[in-house]
PDB file of N, CA, C and O in Angstrom:
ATOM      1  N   UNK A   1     117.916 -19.149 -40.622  1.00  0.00           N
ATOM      2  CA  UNK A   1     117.512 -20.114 -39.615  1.00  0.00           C
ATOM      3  C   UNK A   1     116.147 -20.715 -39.928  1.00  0.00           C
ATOM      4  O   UNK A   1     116.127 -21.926 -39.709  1.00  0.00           O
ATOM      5  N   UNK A   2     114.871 -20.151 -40.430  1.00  0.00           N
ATOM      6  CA  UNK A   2     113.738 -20.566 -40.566  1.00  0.00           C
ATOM      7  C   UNK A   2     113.845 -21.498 -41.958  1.00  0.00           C
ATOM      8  O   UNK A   2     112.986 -22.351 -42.178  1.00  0.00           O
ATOM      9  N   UNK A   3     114.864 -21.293 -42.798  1.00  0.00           N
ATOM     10  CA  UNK A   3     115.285 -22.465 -43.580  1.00  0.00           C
ATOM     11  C   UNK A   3     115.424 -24.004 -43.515  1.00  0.00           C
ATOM     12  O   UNK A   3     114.857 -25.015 -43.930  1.00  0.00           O
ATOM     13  N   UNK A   4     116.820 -23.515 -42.535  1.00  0.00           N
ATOM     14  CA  UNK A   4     116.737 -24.705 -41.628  1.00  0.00           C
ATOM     15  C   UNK A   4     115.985 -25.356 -40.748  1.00  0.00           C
ATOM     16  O   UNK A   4     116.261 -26.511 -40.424  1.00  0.00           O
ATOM     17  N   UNK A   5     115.004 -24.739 -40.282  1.00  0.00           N
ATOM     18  CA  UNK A   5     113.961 -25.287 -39.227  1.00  0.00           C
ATOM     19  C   UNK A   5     112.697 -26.111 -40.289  1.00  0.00           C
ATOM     20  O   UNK A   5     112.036 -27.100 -39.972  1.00  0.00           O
ATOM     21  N   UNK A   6     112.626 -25.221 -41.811  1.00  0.00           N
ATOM     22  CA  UNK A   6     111.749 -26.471 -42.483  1.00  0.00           C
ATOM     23  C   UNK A   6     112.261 -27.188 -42.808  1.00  0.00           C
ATOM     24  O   UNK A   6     111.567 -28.174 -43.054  1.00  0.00           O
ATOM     25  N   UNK A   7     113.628 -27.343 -43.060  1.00  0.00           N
ATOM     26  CA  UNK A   7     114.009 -28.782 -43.647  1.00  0.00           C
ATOM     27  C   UNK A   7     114.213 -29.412 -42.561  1.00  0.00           C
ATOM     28  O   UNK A   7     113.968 -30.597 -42.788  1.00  0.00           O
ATOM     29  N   UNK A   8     114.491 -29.282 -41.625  1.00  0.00           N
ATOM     30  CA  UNK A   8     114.318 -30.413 -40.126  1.00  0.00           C
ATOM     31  C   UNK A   8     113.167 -30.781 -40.223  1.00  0.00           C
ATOM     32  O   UNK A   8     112.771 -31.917 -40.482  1.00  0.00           O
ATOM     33  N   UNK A   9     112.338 -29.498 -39.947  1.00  0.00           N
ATOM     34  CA  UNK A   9     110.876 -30.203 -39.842  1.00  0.00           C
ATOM     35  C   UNK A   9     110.064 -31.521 -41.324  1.00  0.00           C
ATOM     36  O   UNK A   9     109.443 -32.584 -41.338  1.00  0.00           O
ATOM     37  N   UNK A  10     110.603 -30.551 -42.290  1.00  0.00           N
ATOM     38  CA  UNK A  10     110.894 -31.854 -43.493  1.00  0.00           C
ATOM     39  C   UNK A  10     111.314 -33.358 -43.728  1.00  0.00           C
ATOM     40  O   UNK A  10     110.805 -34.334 -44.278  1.00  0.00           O
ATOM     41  N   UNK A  11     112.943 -32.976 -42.785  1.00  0.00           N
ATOM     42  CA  UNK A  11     113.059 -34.230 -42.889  1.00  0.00           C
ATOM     43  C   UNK A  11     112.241 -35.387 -41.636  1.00  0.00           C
ATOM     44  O   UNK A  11     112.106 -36.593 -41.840  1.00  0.00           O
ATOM     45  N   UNK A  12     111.780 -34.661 -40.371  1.00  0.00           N
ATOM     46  CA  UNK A  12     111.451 -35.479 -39.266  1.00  0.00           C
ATOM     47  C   UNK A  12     109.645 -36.028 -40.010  1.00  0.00           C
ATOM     48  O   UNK A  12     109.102 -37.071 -39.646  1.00  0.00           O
ATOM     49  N   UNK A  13     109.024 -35.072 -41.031  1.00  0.00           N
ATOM     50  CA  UNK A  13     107.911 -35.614 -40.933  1.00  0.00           C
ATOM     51  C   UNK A  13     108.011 -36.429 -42.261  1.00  0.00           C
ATOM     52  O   UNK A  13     106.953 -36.813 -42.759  1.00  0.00           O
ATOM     53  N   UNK A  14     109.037 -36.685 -42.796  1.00  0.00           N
ATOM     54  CA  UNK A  14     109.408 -38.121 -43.612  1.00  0.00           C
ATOM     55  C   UNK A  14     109.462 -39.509 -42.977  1.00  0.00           C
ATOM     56  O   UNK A  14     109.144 -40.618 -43.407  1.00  0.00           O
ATOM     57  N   UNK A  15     109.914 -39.135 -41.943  1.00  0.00           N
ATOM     58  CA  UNK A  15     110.293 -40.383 -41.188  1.00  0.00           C
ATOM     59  C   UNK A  15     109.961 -40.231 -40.116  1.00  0.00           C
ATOM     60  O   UNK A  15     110.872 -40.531 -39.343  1.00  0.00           O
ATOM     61  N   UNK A  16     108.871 -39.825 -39.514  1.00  0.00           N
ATOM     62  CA  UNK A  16     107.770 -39.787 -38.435  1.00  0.00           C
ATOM     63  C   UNK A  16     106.461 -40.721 -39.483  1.00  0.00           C
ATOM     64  O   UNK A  16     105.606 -40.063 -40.075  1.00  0.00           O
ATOM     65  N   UNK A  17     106.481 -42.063 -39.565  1.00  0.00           N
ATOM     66  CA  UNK A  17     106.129 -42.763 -40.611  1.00  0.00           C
ATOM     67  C   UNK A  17     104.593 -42.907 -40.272  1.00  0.00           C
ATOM     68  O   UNK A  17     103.669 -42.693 -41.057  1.00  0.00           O
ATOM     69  N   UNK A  18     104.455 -43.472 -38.420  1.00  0.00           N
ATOM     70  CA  UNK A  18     102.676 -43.546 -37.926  1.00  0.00           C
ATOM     71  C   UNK A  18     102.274 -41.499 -37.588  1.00  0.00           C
ATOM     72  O   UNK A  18     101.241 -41.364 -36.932  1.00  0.00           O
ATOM     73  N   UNK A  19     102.669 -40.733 -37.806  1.00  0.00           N
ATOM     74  CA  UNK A  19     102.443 -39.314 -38.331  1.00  0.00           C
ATOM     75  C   UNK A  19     101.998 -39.311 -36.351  1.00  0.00           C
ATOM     76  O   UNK A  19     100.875 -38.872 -36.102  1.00  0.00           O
ATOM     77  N   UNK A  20     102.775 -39.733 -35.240  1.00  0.00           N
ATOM     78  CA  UNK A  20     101.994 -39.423 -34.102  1.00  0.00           C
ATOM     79  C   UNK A  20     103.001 -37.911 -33.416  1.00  0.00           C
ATOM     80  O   UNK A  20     102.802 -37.279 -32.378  1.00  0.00           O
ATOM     81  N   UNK A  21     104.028 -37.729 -34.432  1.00  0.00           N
ATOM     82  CA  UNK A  21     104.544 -36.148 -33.562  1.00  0.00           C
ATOM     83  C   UNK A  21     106.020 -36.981 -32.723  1.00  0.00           C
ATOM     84  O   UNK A  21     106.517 -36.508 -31.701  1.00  0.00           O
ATOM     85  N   UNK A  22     106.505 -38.176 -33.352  1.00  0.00           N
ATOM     86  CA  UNK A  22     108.065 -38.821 -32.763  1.00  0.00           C
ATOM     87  C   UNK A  22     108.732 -39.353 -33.114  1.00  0.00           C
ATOM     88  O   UNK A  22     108.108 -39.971 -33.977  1.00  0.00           O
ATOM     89  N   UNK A  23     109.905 -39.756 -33.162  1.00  0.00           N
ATOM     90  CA  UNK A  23     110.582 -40.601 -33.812  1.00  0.00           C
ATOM     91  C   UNK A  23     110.609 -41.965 -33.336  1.00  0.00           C
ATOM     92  O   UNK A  23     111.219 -41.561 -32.346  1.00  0.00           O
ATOM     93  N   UNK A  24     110.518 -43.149 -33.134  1.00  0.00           N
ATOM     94  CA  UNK A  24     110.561 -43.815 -32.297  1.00  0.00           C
ATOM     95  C   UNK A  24     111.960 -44.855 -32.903  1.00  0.00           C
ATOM     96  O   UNK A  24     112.294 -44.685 -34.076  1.00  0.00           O
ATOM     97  N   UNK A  25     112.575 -45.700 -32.216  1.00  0.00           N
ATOM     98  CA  UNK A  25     113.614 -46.274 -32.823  1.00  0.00           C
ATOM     99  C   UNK A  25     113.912 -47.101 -33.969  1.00  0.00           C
ATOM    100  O   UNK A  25     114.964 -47.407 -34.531  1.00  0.00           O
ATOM    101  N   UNK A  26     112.153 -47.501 -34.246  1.00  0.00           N
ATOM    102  CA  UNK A  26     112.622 -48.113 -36.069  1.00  0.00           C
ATOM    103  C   UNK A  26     112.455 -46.727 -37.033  1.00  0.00           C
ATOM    104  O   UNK A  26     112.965 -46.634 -38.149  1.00  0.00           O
ATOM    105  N   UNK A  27     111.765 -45.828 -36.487  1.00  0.00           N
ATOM    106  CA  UNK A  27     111.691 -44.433 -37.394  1.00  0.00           C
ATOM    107  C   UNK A  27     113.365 -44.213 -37.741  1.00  0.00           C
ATOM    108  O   UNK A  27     114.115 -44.268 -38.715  1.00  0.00           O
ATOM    109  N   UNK A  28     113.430 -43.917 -36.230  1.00  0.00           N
ATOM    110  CA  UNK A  28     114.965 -43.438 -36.532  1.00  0.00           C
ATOM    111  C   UNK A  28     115.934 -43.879 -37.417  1.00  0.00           C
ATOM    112  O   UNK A  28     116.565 -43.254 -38.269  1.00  0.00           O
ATOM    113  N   UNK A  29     115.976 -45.646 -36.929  1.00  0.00           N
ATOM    114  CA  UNK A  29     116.784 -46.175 -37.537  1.00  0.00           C
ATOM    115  C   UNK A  29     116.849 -45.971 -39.476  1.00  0.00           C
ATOM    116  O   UNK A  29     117.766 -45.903 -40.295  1.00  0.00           O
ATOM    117  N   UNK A  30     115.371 -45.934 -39.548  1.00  0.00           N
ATOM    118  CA  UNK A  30     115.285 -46.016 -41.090  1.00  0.00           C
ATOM    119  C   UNK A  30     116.246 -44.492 -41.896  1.00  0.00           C
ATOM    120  O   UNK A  30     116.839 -44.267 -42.951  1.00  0.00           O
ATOM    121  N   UNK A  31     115.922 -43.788 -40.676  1.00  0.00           N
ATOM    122  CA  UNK A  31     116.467 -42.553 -41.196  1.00  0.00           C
ATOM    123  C   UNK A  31     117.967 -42.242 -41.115  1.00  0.00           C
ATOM    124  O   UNK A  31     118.479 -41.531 -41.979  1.00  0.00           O
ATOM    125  N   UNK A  32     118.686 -42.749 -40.108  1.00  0.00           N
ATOM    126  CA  UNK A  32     120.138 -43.131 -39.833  1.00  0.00           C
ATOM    127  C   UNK A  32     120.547 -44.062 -41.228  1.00  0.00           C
ATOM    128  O   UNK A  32     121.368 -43.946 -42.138  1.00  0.00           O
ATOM    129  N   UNK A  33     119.717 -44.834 -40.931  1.00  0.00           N
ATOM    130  CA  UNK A  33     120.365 -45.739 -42.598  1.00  0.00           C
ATOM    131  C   UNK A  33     120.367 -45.057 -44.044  1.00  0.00           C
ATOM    132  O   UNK A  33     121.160 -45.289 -44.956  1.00  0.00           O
ATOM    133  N   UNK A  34     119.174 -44.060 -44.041  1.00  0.00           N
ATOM    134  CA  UNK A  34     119.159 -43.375 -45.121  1.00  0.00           C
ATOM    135  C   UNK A  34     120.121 -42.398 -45.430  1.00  0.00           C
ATOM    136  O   UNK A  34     120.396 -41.989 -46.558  1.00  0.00           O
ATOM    137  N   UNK A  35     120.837 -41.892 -43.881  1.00  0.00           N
ATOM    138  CA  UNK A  35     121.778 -40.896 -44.115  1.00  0.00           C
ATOM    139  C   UNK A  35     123.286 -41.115 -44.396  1.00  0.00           C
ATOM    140  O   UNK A  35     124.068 -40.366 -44.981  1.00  0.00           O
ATOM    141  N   UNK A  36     123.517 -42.414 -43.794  1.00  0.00           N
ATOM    142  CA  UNK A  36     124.511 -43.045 -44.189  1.00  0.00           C
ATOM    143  C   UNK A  36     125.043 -43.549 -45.102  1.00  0.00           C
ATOM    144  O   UNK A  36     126.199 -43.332 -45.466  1.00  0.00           O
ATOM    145  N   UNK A  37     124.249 -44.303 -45.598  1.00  0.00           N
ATOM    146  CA  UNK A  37     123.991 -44.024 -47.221  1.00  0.00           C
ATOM    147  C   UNK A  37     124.170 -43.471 -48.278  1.00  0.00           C
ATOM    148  O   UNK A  37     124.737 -43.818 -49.315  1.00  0.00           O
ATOM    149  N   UNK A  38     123.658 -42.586 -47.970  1.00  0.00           N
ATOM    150  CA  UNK A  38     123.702 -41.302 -48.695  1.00  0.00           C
ATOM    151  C   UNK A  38     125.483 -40.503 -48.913  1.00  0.00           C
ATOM    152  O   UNK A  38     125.970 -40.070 -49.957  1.00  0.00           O
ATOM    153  N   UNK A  39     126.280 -40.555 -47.126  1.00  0.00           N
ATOM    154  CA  UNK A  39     127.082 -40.242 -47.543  1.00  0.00           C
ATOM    155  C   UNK A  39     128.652 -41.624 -47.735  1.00  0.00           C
ATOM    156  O   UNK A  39     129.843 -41.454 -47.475  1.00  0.00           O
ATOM    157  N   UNK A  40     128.081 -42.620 -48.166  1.00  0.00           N
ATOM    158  CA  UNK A  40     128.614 -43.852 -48.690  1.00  0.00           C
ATOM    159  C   UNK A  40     128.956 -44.420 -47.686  1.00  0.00           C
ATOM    160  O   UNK A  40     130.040 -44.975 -47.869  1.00  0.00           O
ATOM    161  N   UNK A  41     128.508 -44.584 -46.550  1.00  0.00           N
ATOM    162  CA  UNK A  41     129.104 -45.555 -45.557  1.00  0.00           C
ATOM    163  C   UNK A  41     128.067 -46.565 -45.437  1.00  0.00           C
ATOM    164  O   UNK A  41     126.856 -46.349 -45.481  1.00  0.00           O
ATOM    165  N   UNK A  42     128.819 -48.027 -45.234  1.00  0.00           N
ATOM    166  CA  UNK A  42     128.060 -49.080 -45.116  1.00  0.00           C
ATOM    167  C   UNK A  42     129.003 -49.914 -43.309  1.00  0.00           C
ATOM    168  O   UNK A  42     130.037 -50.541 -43.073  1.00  0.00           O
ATOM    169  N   UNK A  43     127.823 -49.376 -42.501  1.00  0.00           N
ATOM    170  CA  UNK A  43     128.349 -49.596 -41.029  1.00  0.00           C
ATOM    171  C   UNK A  43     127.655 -51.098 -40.775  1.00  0.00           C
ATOM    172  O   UNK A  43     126.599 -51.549 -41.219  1.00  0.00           O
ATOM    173  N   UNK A  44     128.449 -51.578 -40.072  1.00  0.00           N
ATOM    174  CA  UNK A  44     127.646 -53.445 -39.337  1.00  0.00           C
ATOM    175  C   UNK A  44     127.130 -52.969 -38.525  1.00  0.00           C
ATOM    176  O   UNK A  44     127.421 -52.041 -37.770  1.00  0.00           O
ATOM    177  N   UNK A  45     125.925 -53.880 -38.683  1.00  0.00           N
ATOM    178  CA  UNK A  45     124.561 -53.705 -37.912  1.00  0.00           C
ATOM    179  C   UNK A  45     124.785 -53.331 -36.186  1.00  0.00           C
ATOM    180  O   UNK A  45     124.257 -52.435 -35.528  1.00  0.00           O
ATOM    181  N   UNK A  46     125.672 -54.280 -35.806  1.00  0.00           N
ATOM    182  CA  UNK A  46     126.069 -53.808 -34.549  1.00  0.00           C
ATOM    183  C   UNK A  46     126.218 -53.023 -33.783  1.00  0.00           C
ATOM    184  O   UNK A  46     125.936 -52.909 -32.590  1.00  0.00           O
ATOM    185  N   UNK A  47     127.023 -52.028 -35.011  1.00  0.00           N
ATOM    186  CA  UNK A  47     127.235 -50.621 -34.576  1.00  0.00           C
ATOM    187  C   UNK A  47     126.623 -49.886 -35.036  1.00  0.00           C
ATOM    188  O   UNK A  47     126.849 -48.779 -34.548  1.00  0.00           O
ATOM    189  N   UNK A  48     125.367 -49.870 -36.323  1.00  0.00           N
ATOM    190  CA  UNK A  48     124.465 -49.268 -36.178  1.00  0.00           C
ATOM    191  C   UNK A  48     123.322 -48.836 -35.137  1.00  0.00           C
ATOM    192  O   UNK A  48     122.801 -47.767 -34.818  1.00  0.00           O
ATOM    193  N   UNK A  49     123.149 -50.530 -34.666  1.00  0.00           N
ATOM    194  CA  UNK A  49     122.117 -50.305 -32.813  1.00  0.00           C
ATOM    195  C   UNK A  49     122.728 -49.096 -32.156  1.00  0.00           C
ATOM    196  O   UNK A  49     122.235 -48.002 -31.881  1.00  0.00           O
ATOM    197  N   UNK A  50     124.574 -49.852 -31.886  1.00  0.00           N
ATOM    198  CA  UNK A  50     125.232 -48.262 -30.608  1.00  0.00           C
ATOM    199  C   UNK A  50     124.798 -47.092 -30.804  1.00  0.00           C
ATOM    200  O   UNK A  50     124.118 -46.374 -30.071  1.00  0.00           O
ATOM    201  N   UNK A  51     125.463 -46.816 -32.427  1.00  0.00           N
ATOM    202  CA  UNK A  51     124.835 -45.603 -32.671  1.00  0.00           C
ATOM    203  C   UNK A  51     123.596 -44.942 -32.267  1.00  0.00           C
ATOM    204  O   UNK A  51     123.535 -43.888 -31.633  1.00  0.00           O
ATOM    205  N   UNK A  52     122.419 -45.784 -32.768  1.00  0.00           N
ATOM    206  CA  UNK A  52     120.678 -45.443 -32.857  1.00  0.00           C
ATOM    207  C   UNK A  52     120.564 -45.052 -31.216  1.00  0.00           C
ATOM    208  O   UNK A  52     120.135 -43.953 -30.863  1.00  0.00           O
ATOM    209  N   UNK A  53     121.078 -46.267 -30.092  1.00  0.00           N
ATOM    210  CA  UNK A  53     121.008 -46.249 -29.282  1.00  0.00           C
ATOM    211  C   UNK A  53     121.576 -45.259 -28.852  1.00  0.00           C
ATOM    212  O   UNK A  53     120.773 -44.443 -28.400  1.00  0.00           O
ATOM    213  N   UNK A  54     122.753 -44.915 -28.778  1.00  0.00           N
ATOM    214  CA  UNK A  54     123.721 -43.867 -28.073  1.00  0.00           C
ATOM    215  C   UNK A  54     122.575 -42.262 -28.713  1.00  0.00           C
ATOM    216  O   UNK A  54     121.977 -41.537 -27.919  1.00  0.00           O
ATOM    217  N   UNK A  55     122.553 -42.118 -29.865  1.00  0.00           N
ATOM    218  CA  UNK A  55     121.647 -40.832 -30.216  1.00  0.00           C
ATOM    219  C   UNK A  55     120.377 -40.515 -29.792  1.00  0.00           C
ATOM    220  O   UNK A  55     119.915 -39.381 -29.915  1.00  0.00           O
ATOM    221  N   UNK A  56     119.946 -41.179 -29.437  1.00  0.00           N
ATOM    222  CA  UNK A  56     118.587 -41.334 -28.542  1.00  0.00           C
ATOM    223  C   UNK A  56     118.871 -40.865 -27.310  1.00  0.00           C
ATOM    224  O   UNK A  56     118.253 -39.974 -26.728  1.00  0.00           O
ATOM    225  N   UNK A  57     120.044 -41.617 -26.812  1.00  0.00           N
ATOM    226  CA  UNK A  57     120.229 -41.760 -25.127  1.00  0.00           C
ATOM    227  C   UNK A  57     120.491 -39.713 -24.826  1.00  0.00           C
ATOM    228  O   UNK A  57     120.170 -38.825 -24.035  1.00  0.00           O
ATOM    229  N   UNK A  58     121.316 -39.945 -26.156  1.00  0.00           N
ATOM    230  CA  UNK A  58     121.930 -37.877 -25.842  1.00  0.00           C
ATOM    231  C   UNK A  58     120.830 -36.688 -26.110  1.00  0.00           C
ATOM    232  O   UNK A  58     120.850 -35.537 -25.674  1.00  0.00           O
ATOM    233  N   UNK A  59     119.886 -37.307 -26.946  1.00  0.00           N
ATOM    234  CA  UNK A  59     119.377 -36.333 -27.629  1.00  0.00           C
ATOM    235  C   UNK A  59     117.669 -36.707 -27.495  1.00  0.00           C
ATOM    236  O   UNK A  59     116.865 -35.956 -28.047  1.00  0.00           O
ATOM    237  N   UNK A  60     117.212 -37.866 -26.757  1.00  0.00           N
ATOM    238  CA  UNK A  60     115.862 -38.099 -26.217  1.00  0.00           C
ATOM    239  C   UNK A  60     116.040 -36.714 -24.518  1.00  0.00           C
ATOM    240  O   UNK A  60     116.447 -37.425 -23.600  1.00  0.00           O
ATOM    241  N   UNK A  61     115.916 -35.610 -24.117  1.00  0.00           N
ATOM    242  CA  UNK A  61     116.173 -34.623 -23.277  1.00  0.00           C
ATOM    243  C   UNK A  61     114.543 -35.024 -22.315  1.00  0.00           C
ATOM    244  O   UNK A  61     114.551 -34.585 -21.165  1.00  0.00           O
ATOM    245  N   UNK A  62     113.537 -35.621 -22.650  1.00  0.00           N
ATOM    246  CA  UNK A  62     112.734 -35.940 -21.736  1.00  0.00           C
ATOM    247  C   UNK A  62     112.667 -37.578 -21.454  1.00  0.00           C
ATOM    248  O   UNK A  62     111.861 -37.931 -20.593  1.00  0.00           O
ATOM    249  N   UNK A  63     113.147 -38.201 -21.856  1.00  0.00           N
ATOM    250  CA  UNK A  63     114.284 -39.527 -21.738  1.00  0.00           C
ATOM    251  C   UNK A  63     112.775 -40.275 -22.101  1.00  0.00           C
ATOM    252  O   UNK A  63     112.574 -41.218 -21.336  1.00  0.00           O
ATOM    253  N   UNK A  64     111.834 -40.091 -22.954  1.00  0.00           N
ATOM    254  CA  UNK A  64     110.546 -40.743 -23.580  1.00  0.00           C
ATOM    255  C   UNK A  64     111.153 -42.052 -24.148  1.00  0.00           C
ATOM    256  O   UNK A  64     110.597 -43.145 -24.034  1.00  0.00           O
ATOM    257  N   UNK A  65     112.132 -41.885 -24.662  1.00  0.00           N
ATOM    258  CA  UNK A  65     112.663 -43.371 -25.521  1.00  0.00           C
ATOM    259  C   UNK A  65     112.263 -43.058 -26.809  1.00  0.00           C
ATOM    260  O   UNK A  65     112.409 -44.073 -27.491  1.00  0.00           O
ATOM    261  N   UNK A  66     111.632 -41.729 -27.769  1.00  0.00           N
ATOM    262  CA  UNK A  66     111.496 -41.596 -28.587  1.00  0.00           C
ATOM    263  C   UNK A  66     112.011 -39.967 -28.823  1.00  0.00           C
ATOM    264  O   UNK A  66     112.149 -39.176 -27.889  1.00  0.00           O
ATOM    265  N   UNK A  67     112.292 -39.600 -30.418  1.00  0.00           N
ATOM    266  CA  UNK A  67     112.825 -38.068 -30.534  1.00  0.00           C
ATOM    267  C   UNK A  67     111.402 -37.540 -30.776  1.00  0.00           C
ATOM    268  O   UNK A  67     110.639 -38.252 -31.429  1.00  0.00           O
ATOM    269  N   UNK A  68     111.052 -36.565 -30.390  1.00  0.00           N
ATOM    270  CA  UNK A  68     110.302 -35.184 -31.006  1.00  0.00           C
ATOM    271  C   UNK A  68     111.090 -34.437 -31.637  1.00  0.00           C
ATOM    272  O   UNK A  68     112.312 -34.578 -31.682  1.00  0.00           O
ATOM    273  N   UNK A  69     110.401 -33.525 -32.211  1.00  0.00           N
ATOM    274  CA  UNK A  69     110.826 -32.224 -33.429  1.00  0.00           C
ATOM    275  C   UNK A  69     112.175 -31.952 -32.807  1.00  0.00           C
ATOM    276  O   UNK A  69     113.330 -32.335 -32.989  1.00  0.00           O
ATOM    277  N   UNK A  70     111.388 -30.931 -31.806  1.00  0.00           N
ATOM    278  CA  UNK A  70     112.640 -30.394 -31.200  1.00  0.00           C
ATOM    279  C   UNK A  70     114.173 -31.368 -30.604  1.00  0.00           C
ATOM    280  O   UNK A  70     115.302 -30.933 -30.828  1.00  0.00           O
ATOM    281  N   UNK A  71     114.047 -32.062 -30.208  1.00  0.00           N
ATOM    282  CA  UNK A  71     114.895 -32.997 -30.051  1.00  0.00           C
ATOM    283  C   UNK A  71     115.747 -33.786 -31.140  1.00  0.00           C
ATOM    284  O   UNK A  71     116.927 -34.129 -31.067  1.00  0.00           O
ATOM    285  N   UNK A  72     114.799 -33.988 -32.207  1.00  0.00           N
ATOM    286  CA  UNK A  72     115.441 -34.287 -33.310  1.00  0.00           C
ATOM    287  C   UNK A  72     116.336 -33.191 -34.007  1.00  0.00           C
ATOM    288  O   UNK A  72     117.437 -33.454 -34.492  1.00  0.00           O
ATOM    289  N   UNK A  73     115.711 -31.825 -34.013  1.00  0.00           N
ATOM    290  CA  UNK A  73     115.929 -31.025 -34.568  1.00  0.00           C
ATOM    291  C   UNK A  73     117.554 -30.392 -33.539  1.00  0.00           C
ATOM    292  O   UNK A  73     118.591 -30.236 -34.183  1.00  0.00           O
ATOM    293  N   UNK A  74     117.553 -30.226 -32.667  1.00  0.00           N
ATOM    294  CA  UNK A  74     118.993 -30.535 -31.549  1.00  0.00           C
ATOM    295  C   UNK A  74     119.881 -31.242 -32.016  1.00  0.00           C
ATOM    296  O   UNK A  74     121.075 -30.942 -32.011  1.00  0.00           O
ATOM    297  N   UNK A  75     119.226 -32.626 -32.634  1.00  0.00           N
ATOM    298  CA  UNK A  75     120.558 -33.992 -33.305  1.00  0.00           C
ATOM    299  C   UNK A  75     121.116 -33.315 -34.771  1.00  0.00           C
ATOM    300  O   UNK A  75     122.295 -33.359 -35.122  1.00  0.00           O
ATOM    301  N   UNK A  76     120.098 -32.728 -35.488  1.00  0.00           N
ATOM    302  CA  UNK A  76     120.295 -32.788 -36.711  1.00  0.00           C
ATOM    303  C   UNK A  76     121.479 -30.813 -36.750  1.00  0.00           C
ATOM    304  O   UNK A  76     122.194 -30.367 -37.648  1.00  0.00           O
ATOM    305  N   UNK A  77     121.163 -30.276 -35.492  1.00  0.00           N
ATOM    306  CA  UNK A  77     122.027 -28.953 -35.412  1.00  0.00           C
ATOM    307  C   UNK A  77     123.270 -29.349 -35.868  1.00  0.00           C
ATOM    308  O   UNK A  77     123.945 -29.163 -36.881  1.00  0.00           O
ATOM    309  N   UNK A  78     123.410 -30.148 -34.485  1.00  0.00           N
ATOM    310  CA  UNK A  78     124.719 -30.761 -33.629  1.00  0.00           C
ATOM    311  C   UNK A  78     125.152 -31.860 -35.132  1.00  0.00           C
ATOM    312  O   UNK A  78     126.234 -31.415 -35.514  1.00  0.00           O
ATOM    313  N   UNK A  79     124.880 -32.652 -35.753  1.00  0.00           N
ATOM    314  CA  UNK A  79     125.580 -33.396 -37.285  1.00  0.00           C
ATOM    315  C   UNK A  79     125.820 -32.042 -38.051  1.00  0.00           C
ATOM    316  O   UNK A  79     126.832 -32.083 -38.750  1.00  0.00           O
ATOM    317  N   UNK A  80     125.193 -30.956 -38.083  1.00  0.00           N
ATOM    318  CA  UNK A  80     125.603 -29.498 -39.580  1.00  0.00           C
ATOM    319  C   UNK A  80     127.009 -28.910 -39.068  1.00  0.00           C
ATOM    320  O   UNK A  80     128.046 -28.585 -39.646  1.00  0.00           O
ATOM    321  N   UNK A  81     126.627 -28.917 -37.849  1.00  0.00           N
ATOM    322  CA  UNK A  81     127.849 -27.909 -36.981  1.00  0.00           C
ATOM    323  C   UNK A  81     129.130 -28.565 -36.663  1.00  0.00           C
ATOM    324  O   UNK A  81     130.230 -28.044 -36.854  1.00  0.00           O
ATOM    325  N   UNK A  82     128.942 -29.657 -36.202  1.00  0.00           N
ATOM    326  CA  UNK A  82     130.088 -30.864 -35.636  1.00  0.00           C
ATOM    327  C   UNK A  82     130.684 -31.569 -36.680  1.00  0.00           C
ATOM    328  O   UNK A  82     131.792 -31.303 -37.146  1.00  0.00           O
ATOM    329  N   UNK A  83     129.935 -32.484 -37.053  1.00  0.00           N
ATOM    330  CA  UNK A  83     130.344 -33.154 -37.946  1.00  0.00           C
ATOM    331  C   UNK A  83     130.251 -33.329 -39.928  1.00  0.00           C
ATOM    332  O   UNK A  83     130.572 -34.222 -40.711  1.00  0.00           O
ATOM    333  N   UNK A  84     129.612 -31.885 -40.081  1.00  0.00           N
ATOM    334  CA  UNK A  84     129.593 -31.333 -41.595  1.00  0.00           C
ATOM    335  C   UNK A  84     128.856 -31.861 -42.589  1.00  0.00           C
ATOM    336  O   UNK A  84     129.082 -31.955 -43.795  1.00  0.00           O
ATOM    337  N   UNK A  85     127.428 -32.382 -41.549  1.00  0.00           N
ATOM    338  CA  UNK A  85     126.514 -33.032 -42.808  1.00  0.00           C
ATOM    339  C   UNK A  85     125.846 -31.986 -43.289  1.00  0.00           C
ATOM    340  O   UNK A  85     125.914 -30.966 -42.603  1.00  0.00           O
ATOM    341  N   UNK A  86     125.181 -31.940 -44.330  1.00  0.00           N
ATOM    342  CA  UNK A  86     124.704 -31.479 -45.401  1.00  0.00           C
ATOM    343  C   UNK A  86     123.125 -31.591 -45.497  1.00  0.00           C
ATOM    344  O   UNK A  86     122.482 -32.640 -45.460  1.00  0.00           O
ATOM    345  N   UNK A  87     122.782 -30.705 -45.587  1.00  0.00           N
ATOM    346  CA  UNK A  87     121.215 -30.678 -45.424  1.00  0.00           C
ATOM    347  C   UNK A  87     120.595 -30.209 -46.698  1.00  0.00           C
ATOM    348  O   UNK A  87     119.371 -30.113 -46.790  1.00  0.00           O
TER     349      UNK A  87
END
């Protein structure tokens, strides 16, 4: 588990870009695009927003409009466990 908690924390302070401790929605986005990417999908912009938007809406838990660690680190559980991304 403490594995996994540095590479969360790894990947959030990649793309925590103004270093203030959040993700905010162009952070995110950059990082959604990077992951997608990565595993060859090329989604229309459209439904990239839903997405950004919809993951925020589930996984912002103090409804700030931006992710923290922990919150991010909740999204990135829930993609290893659910849906079989790769860390």
């Amino acid at each position: 588990m403490a594995d996994f908690n540095q590479k969360v924390k790894n990947m959030f302070d990649k793309y925590d870009a103004n270093k203030n401790g959040s993700l905010d929605r162009k952070e995110f986005t950059t990082y959604f695009r990077e992951i997608t990417k990565s595993l060859g999908e090329n989604l229309p912009e459209d439904e990239v927003e839903n997405i950004i938007n919809e993951g925020i809406d589930i996984f912002d838990s103090n409804q700030d409009g931006v992710l923290q660690l922990d919150e991010f680190a909740k999204m990135i559980k829930f993609l290893v466990e659910e849906k079989g991304l790769k860390l």
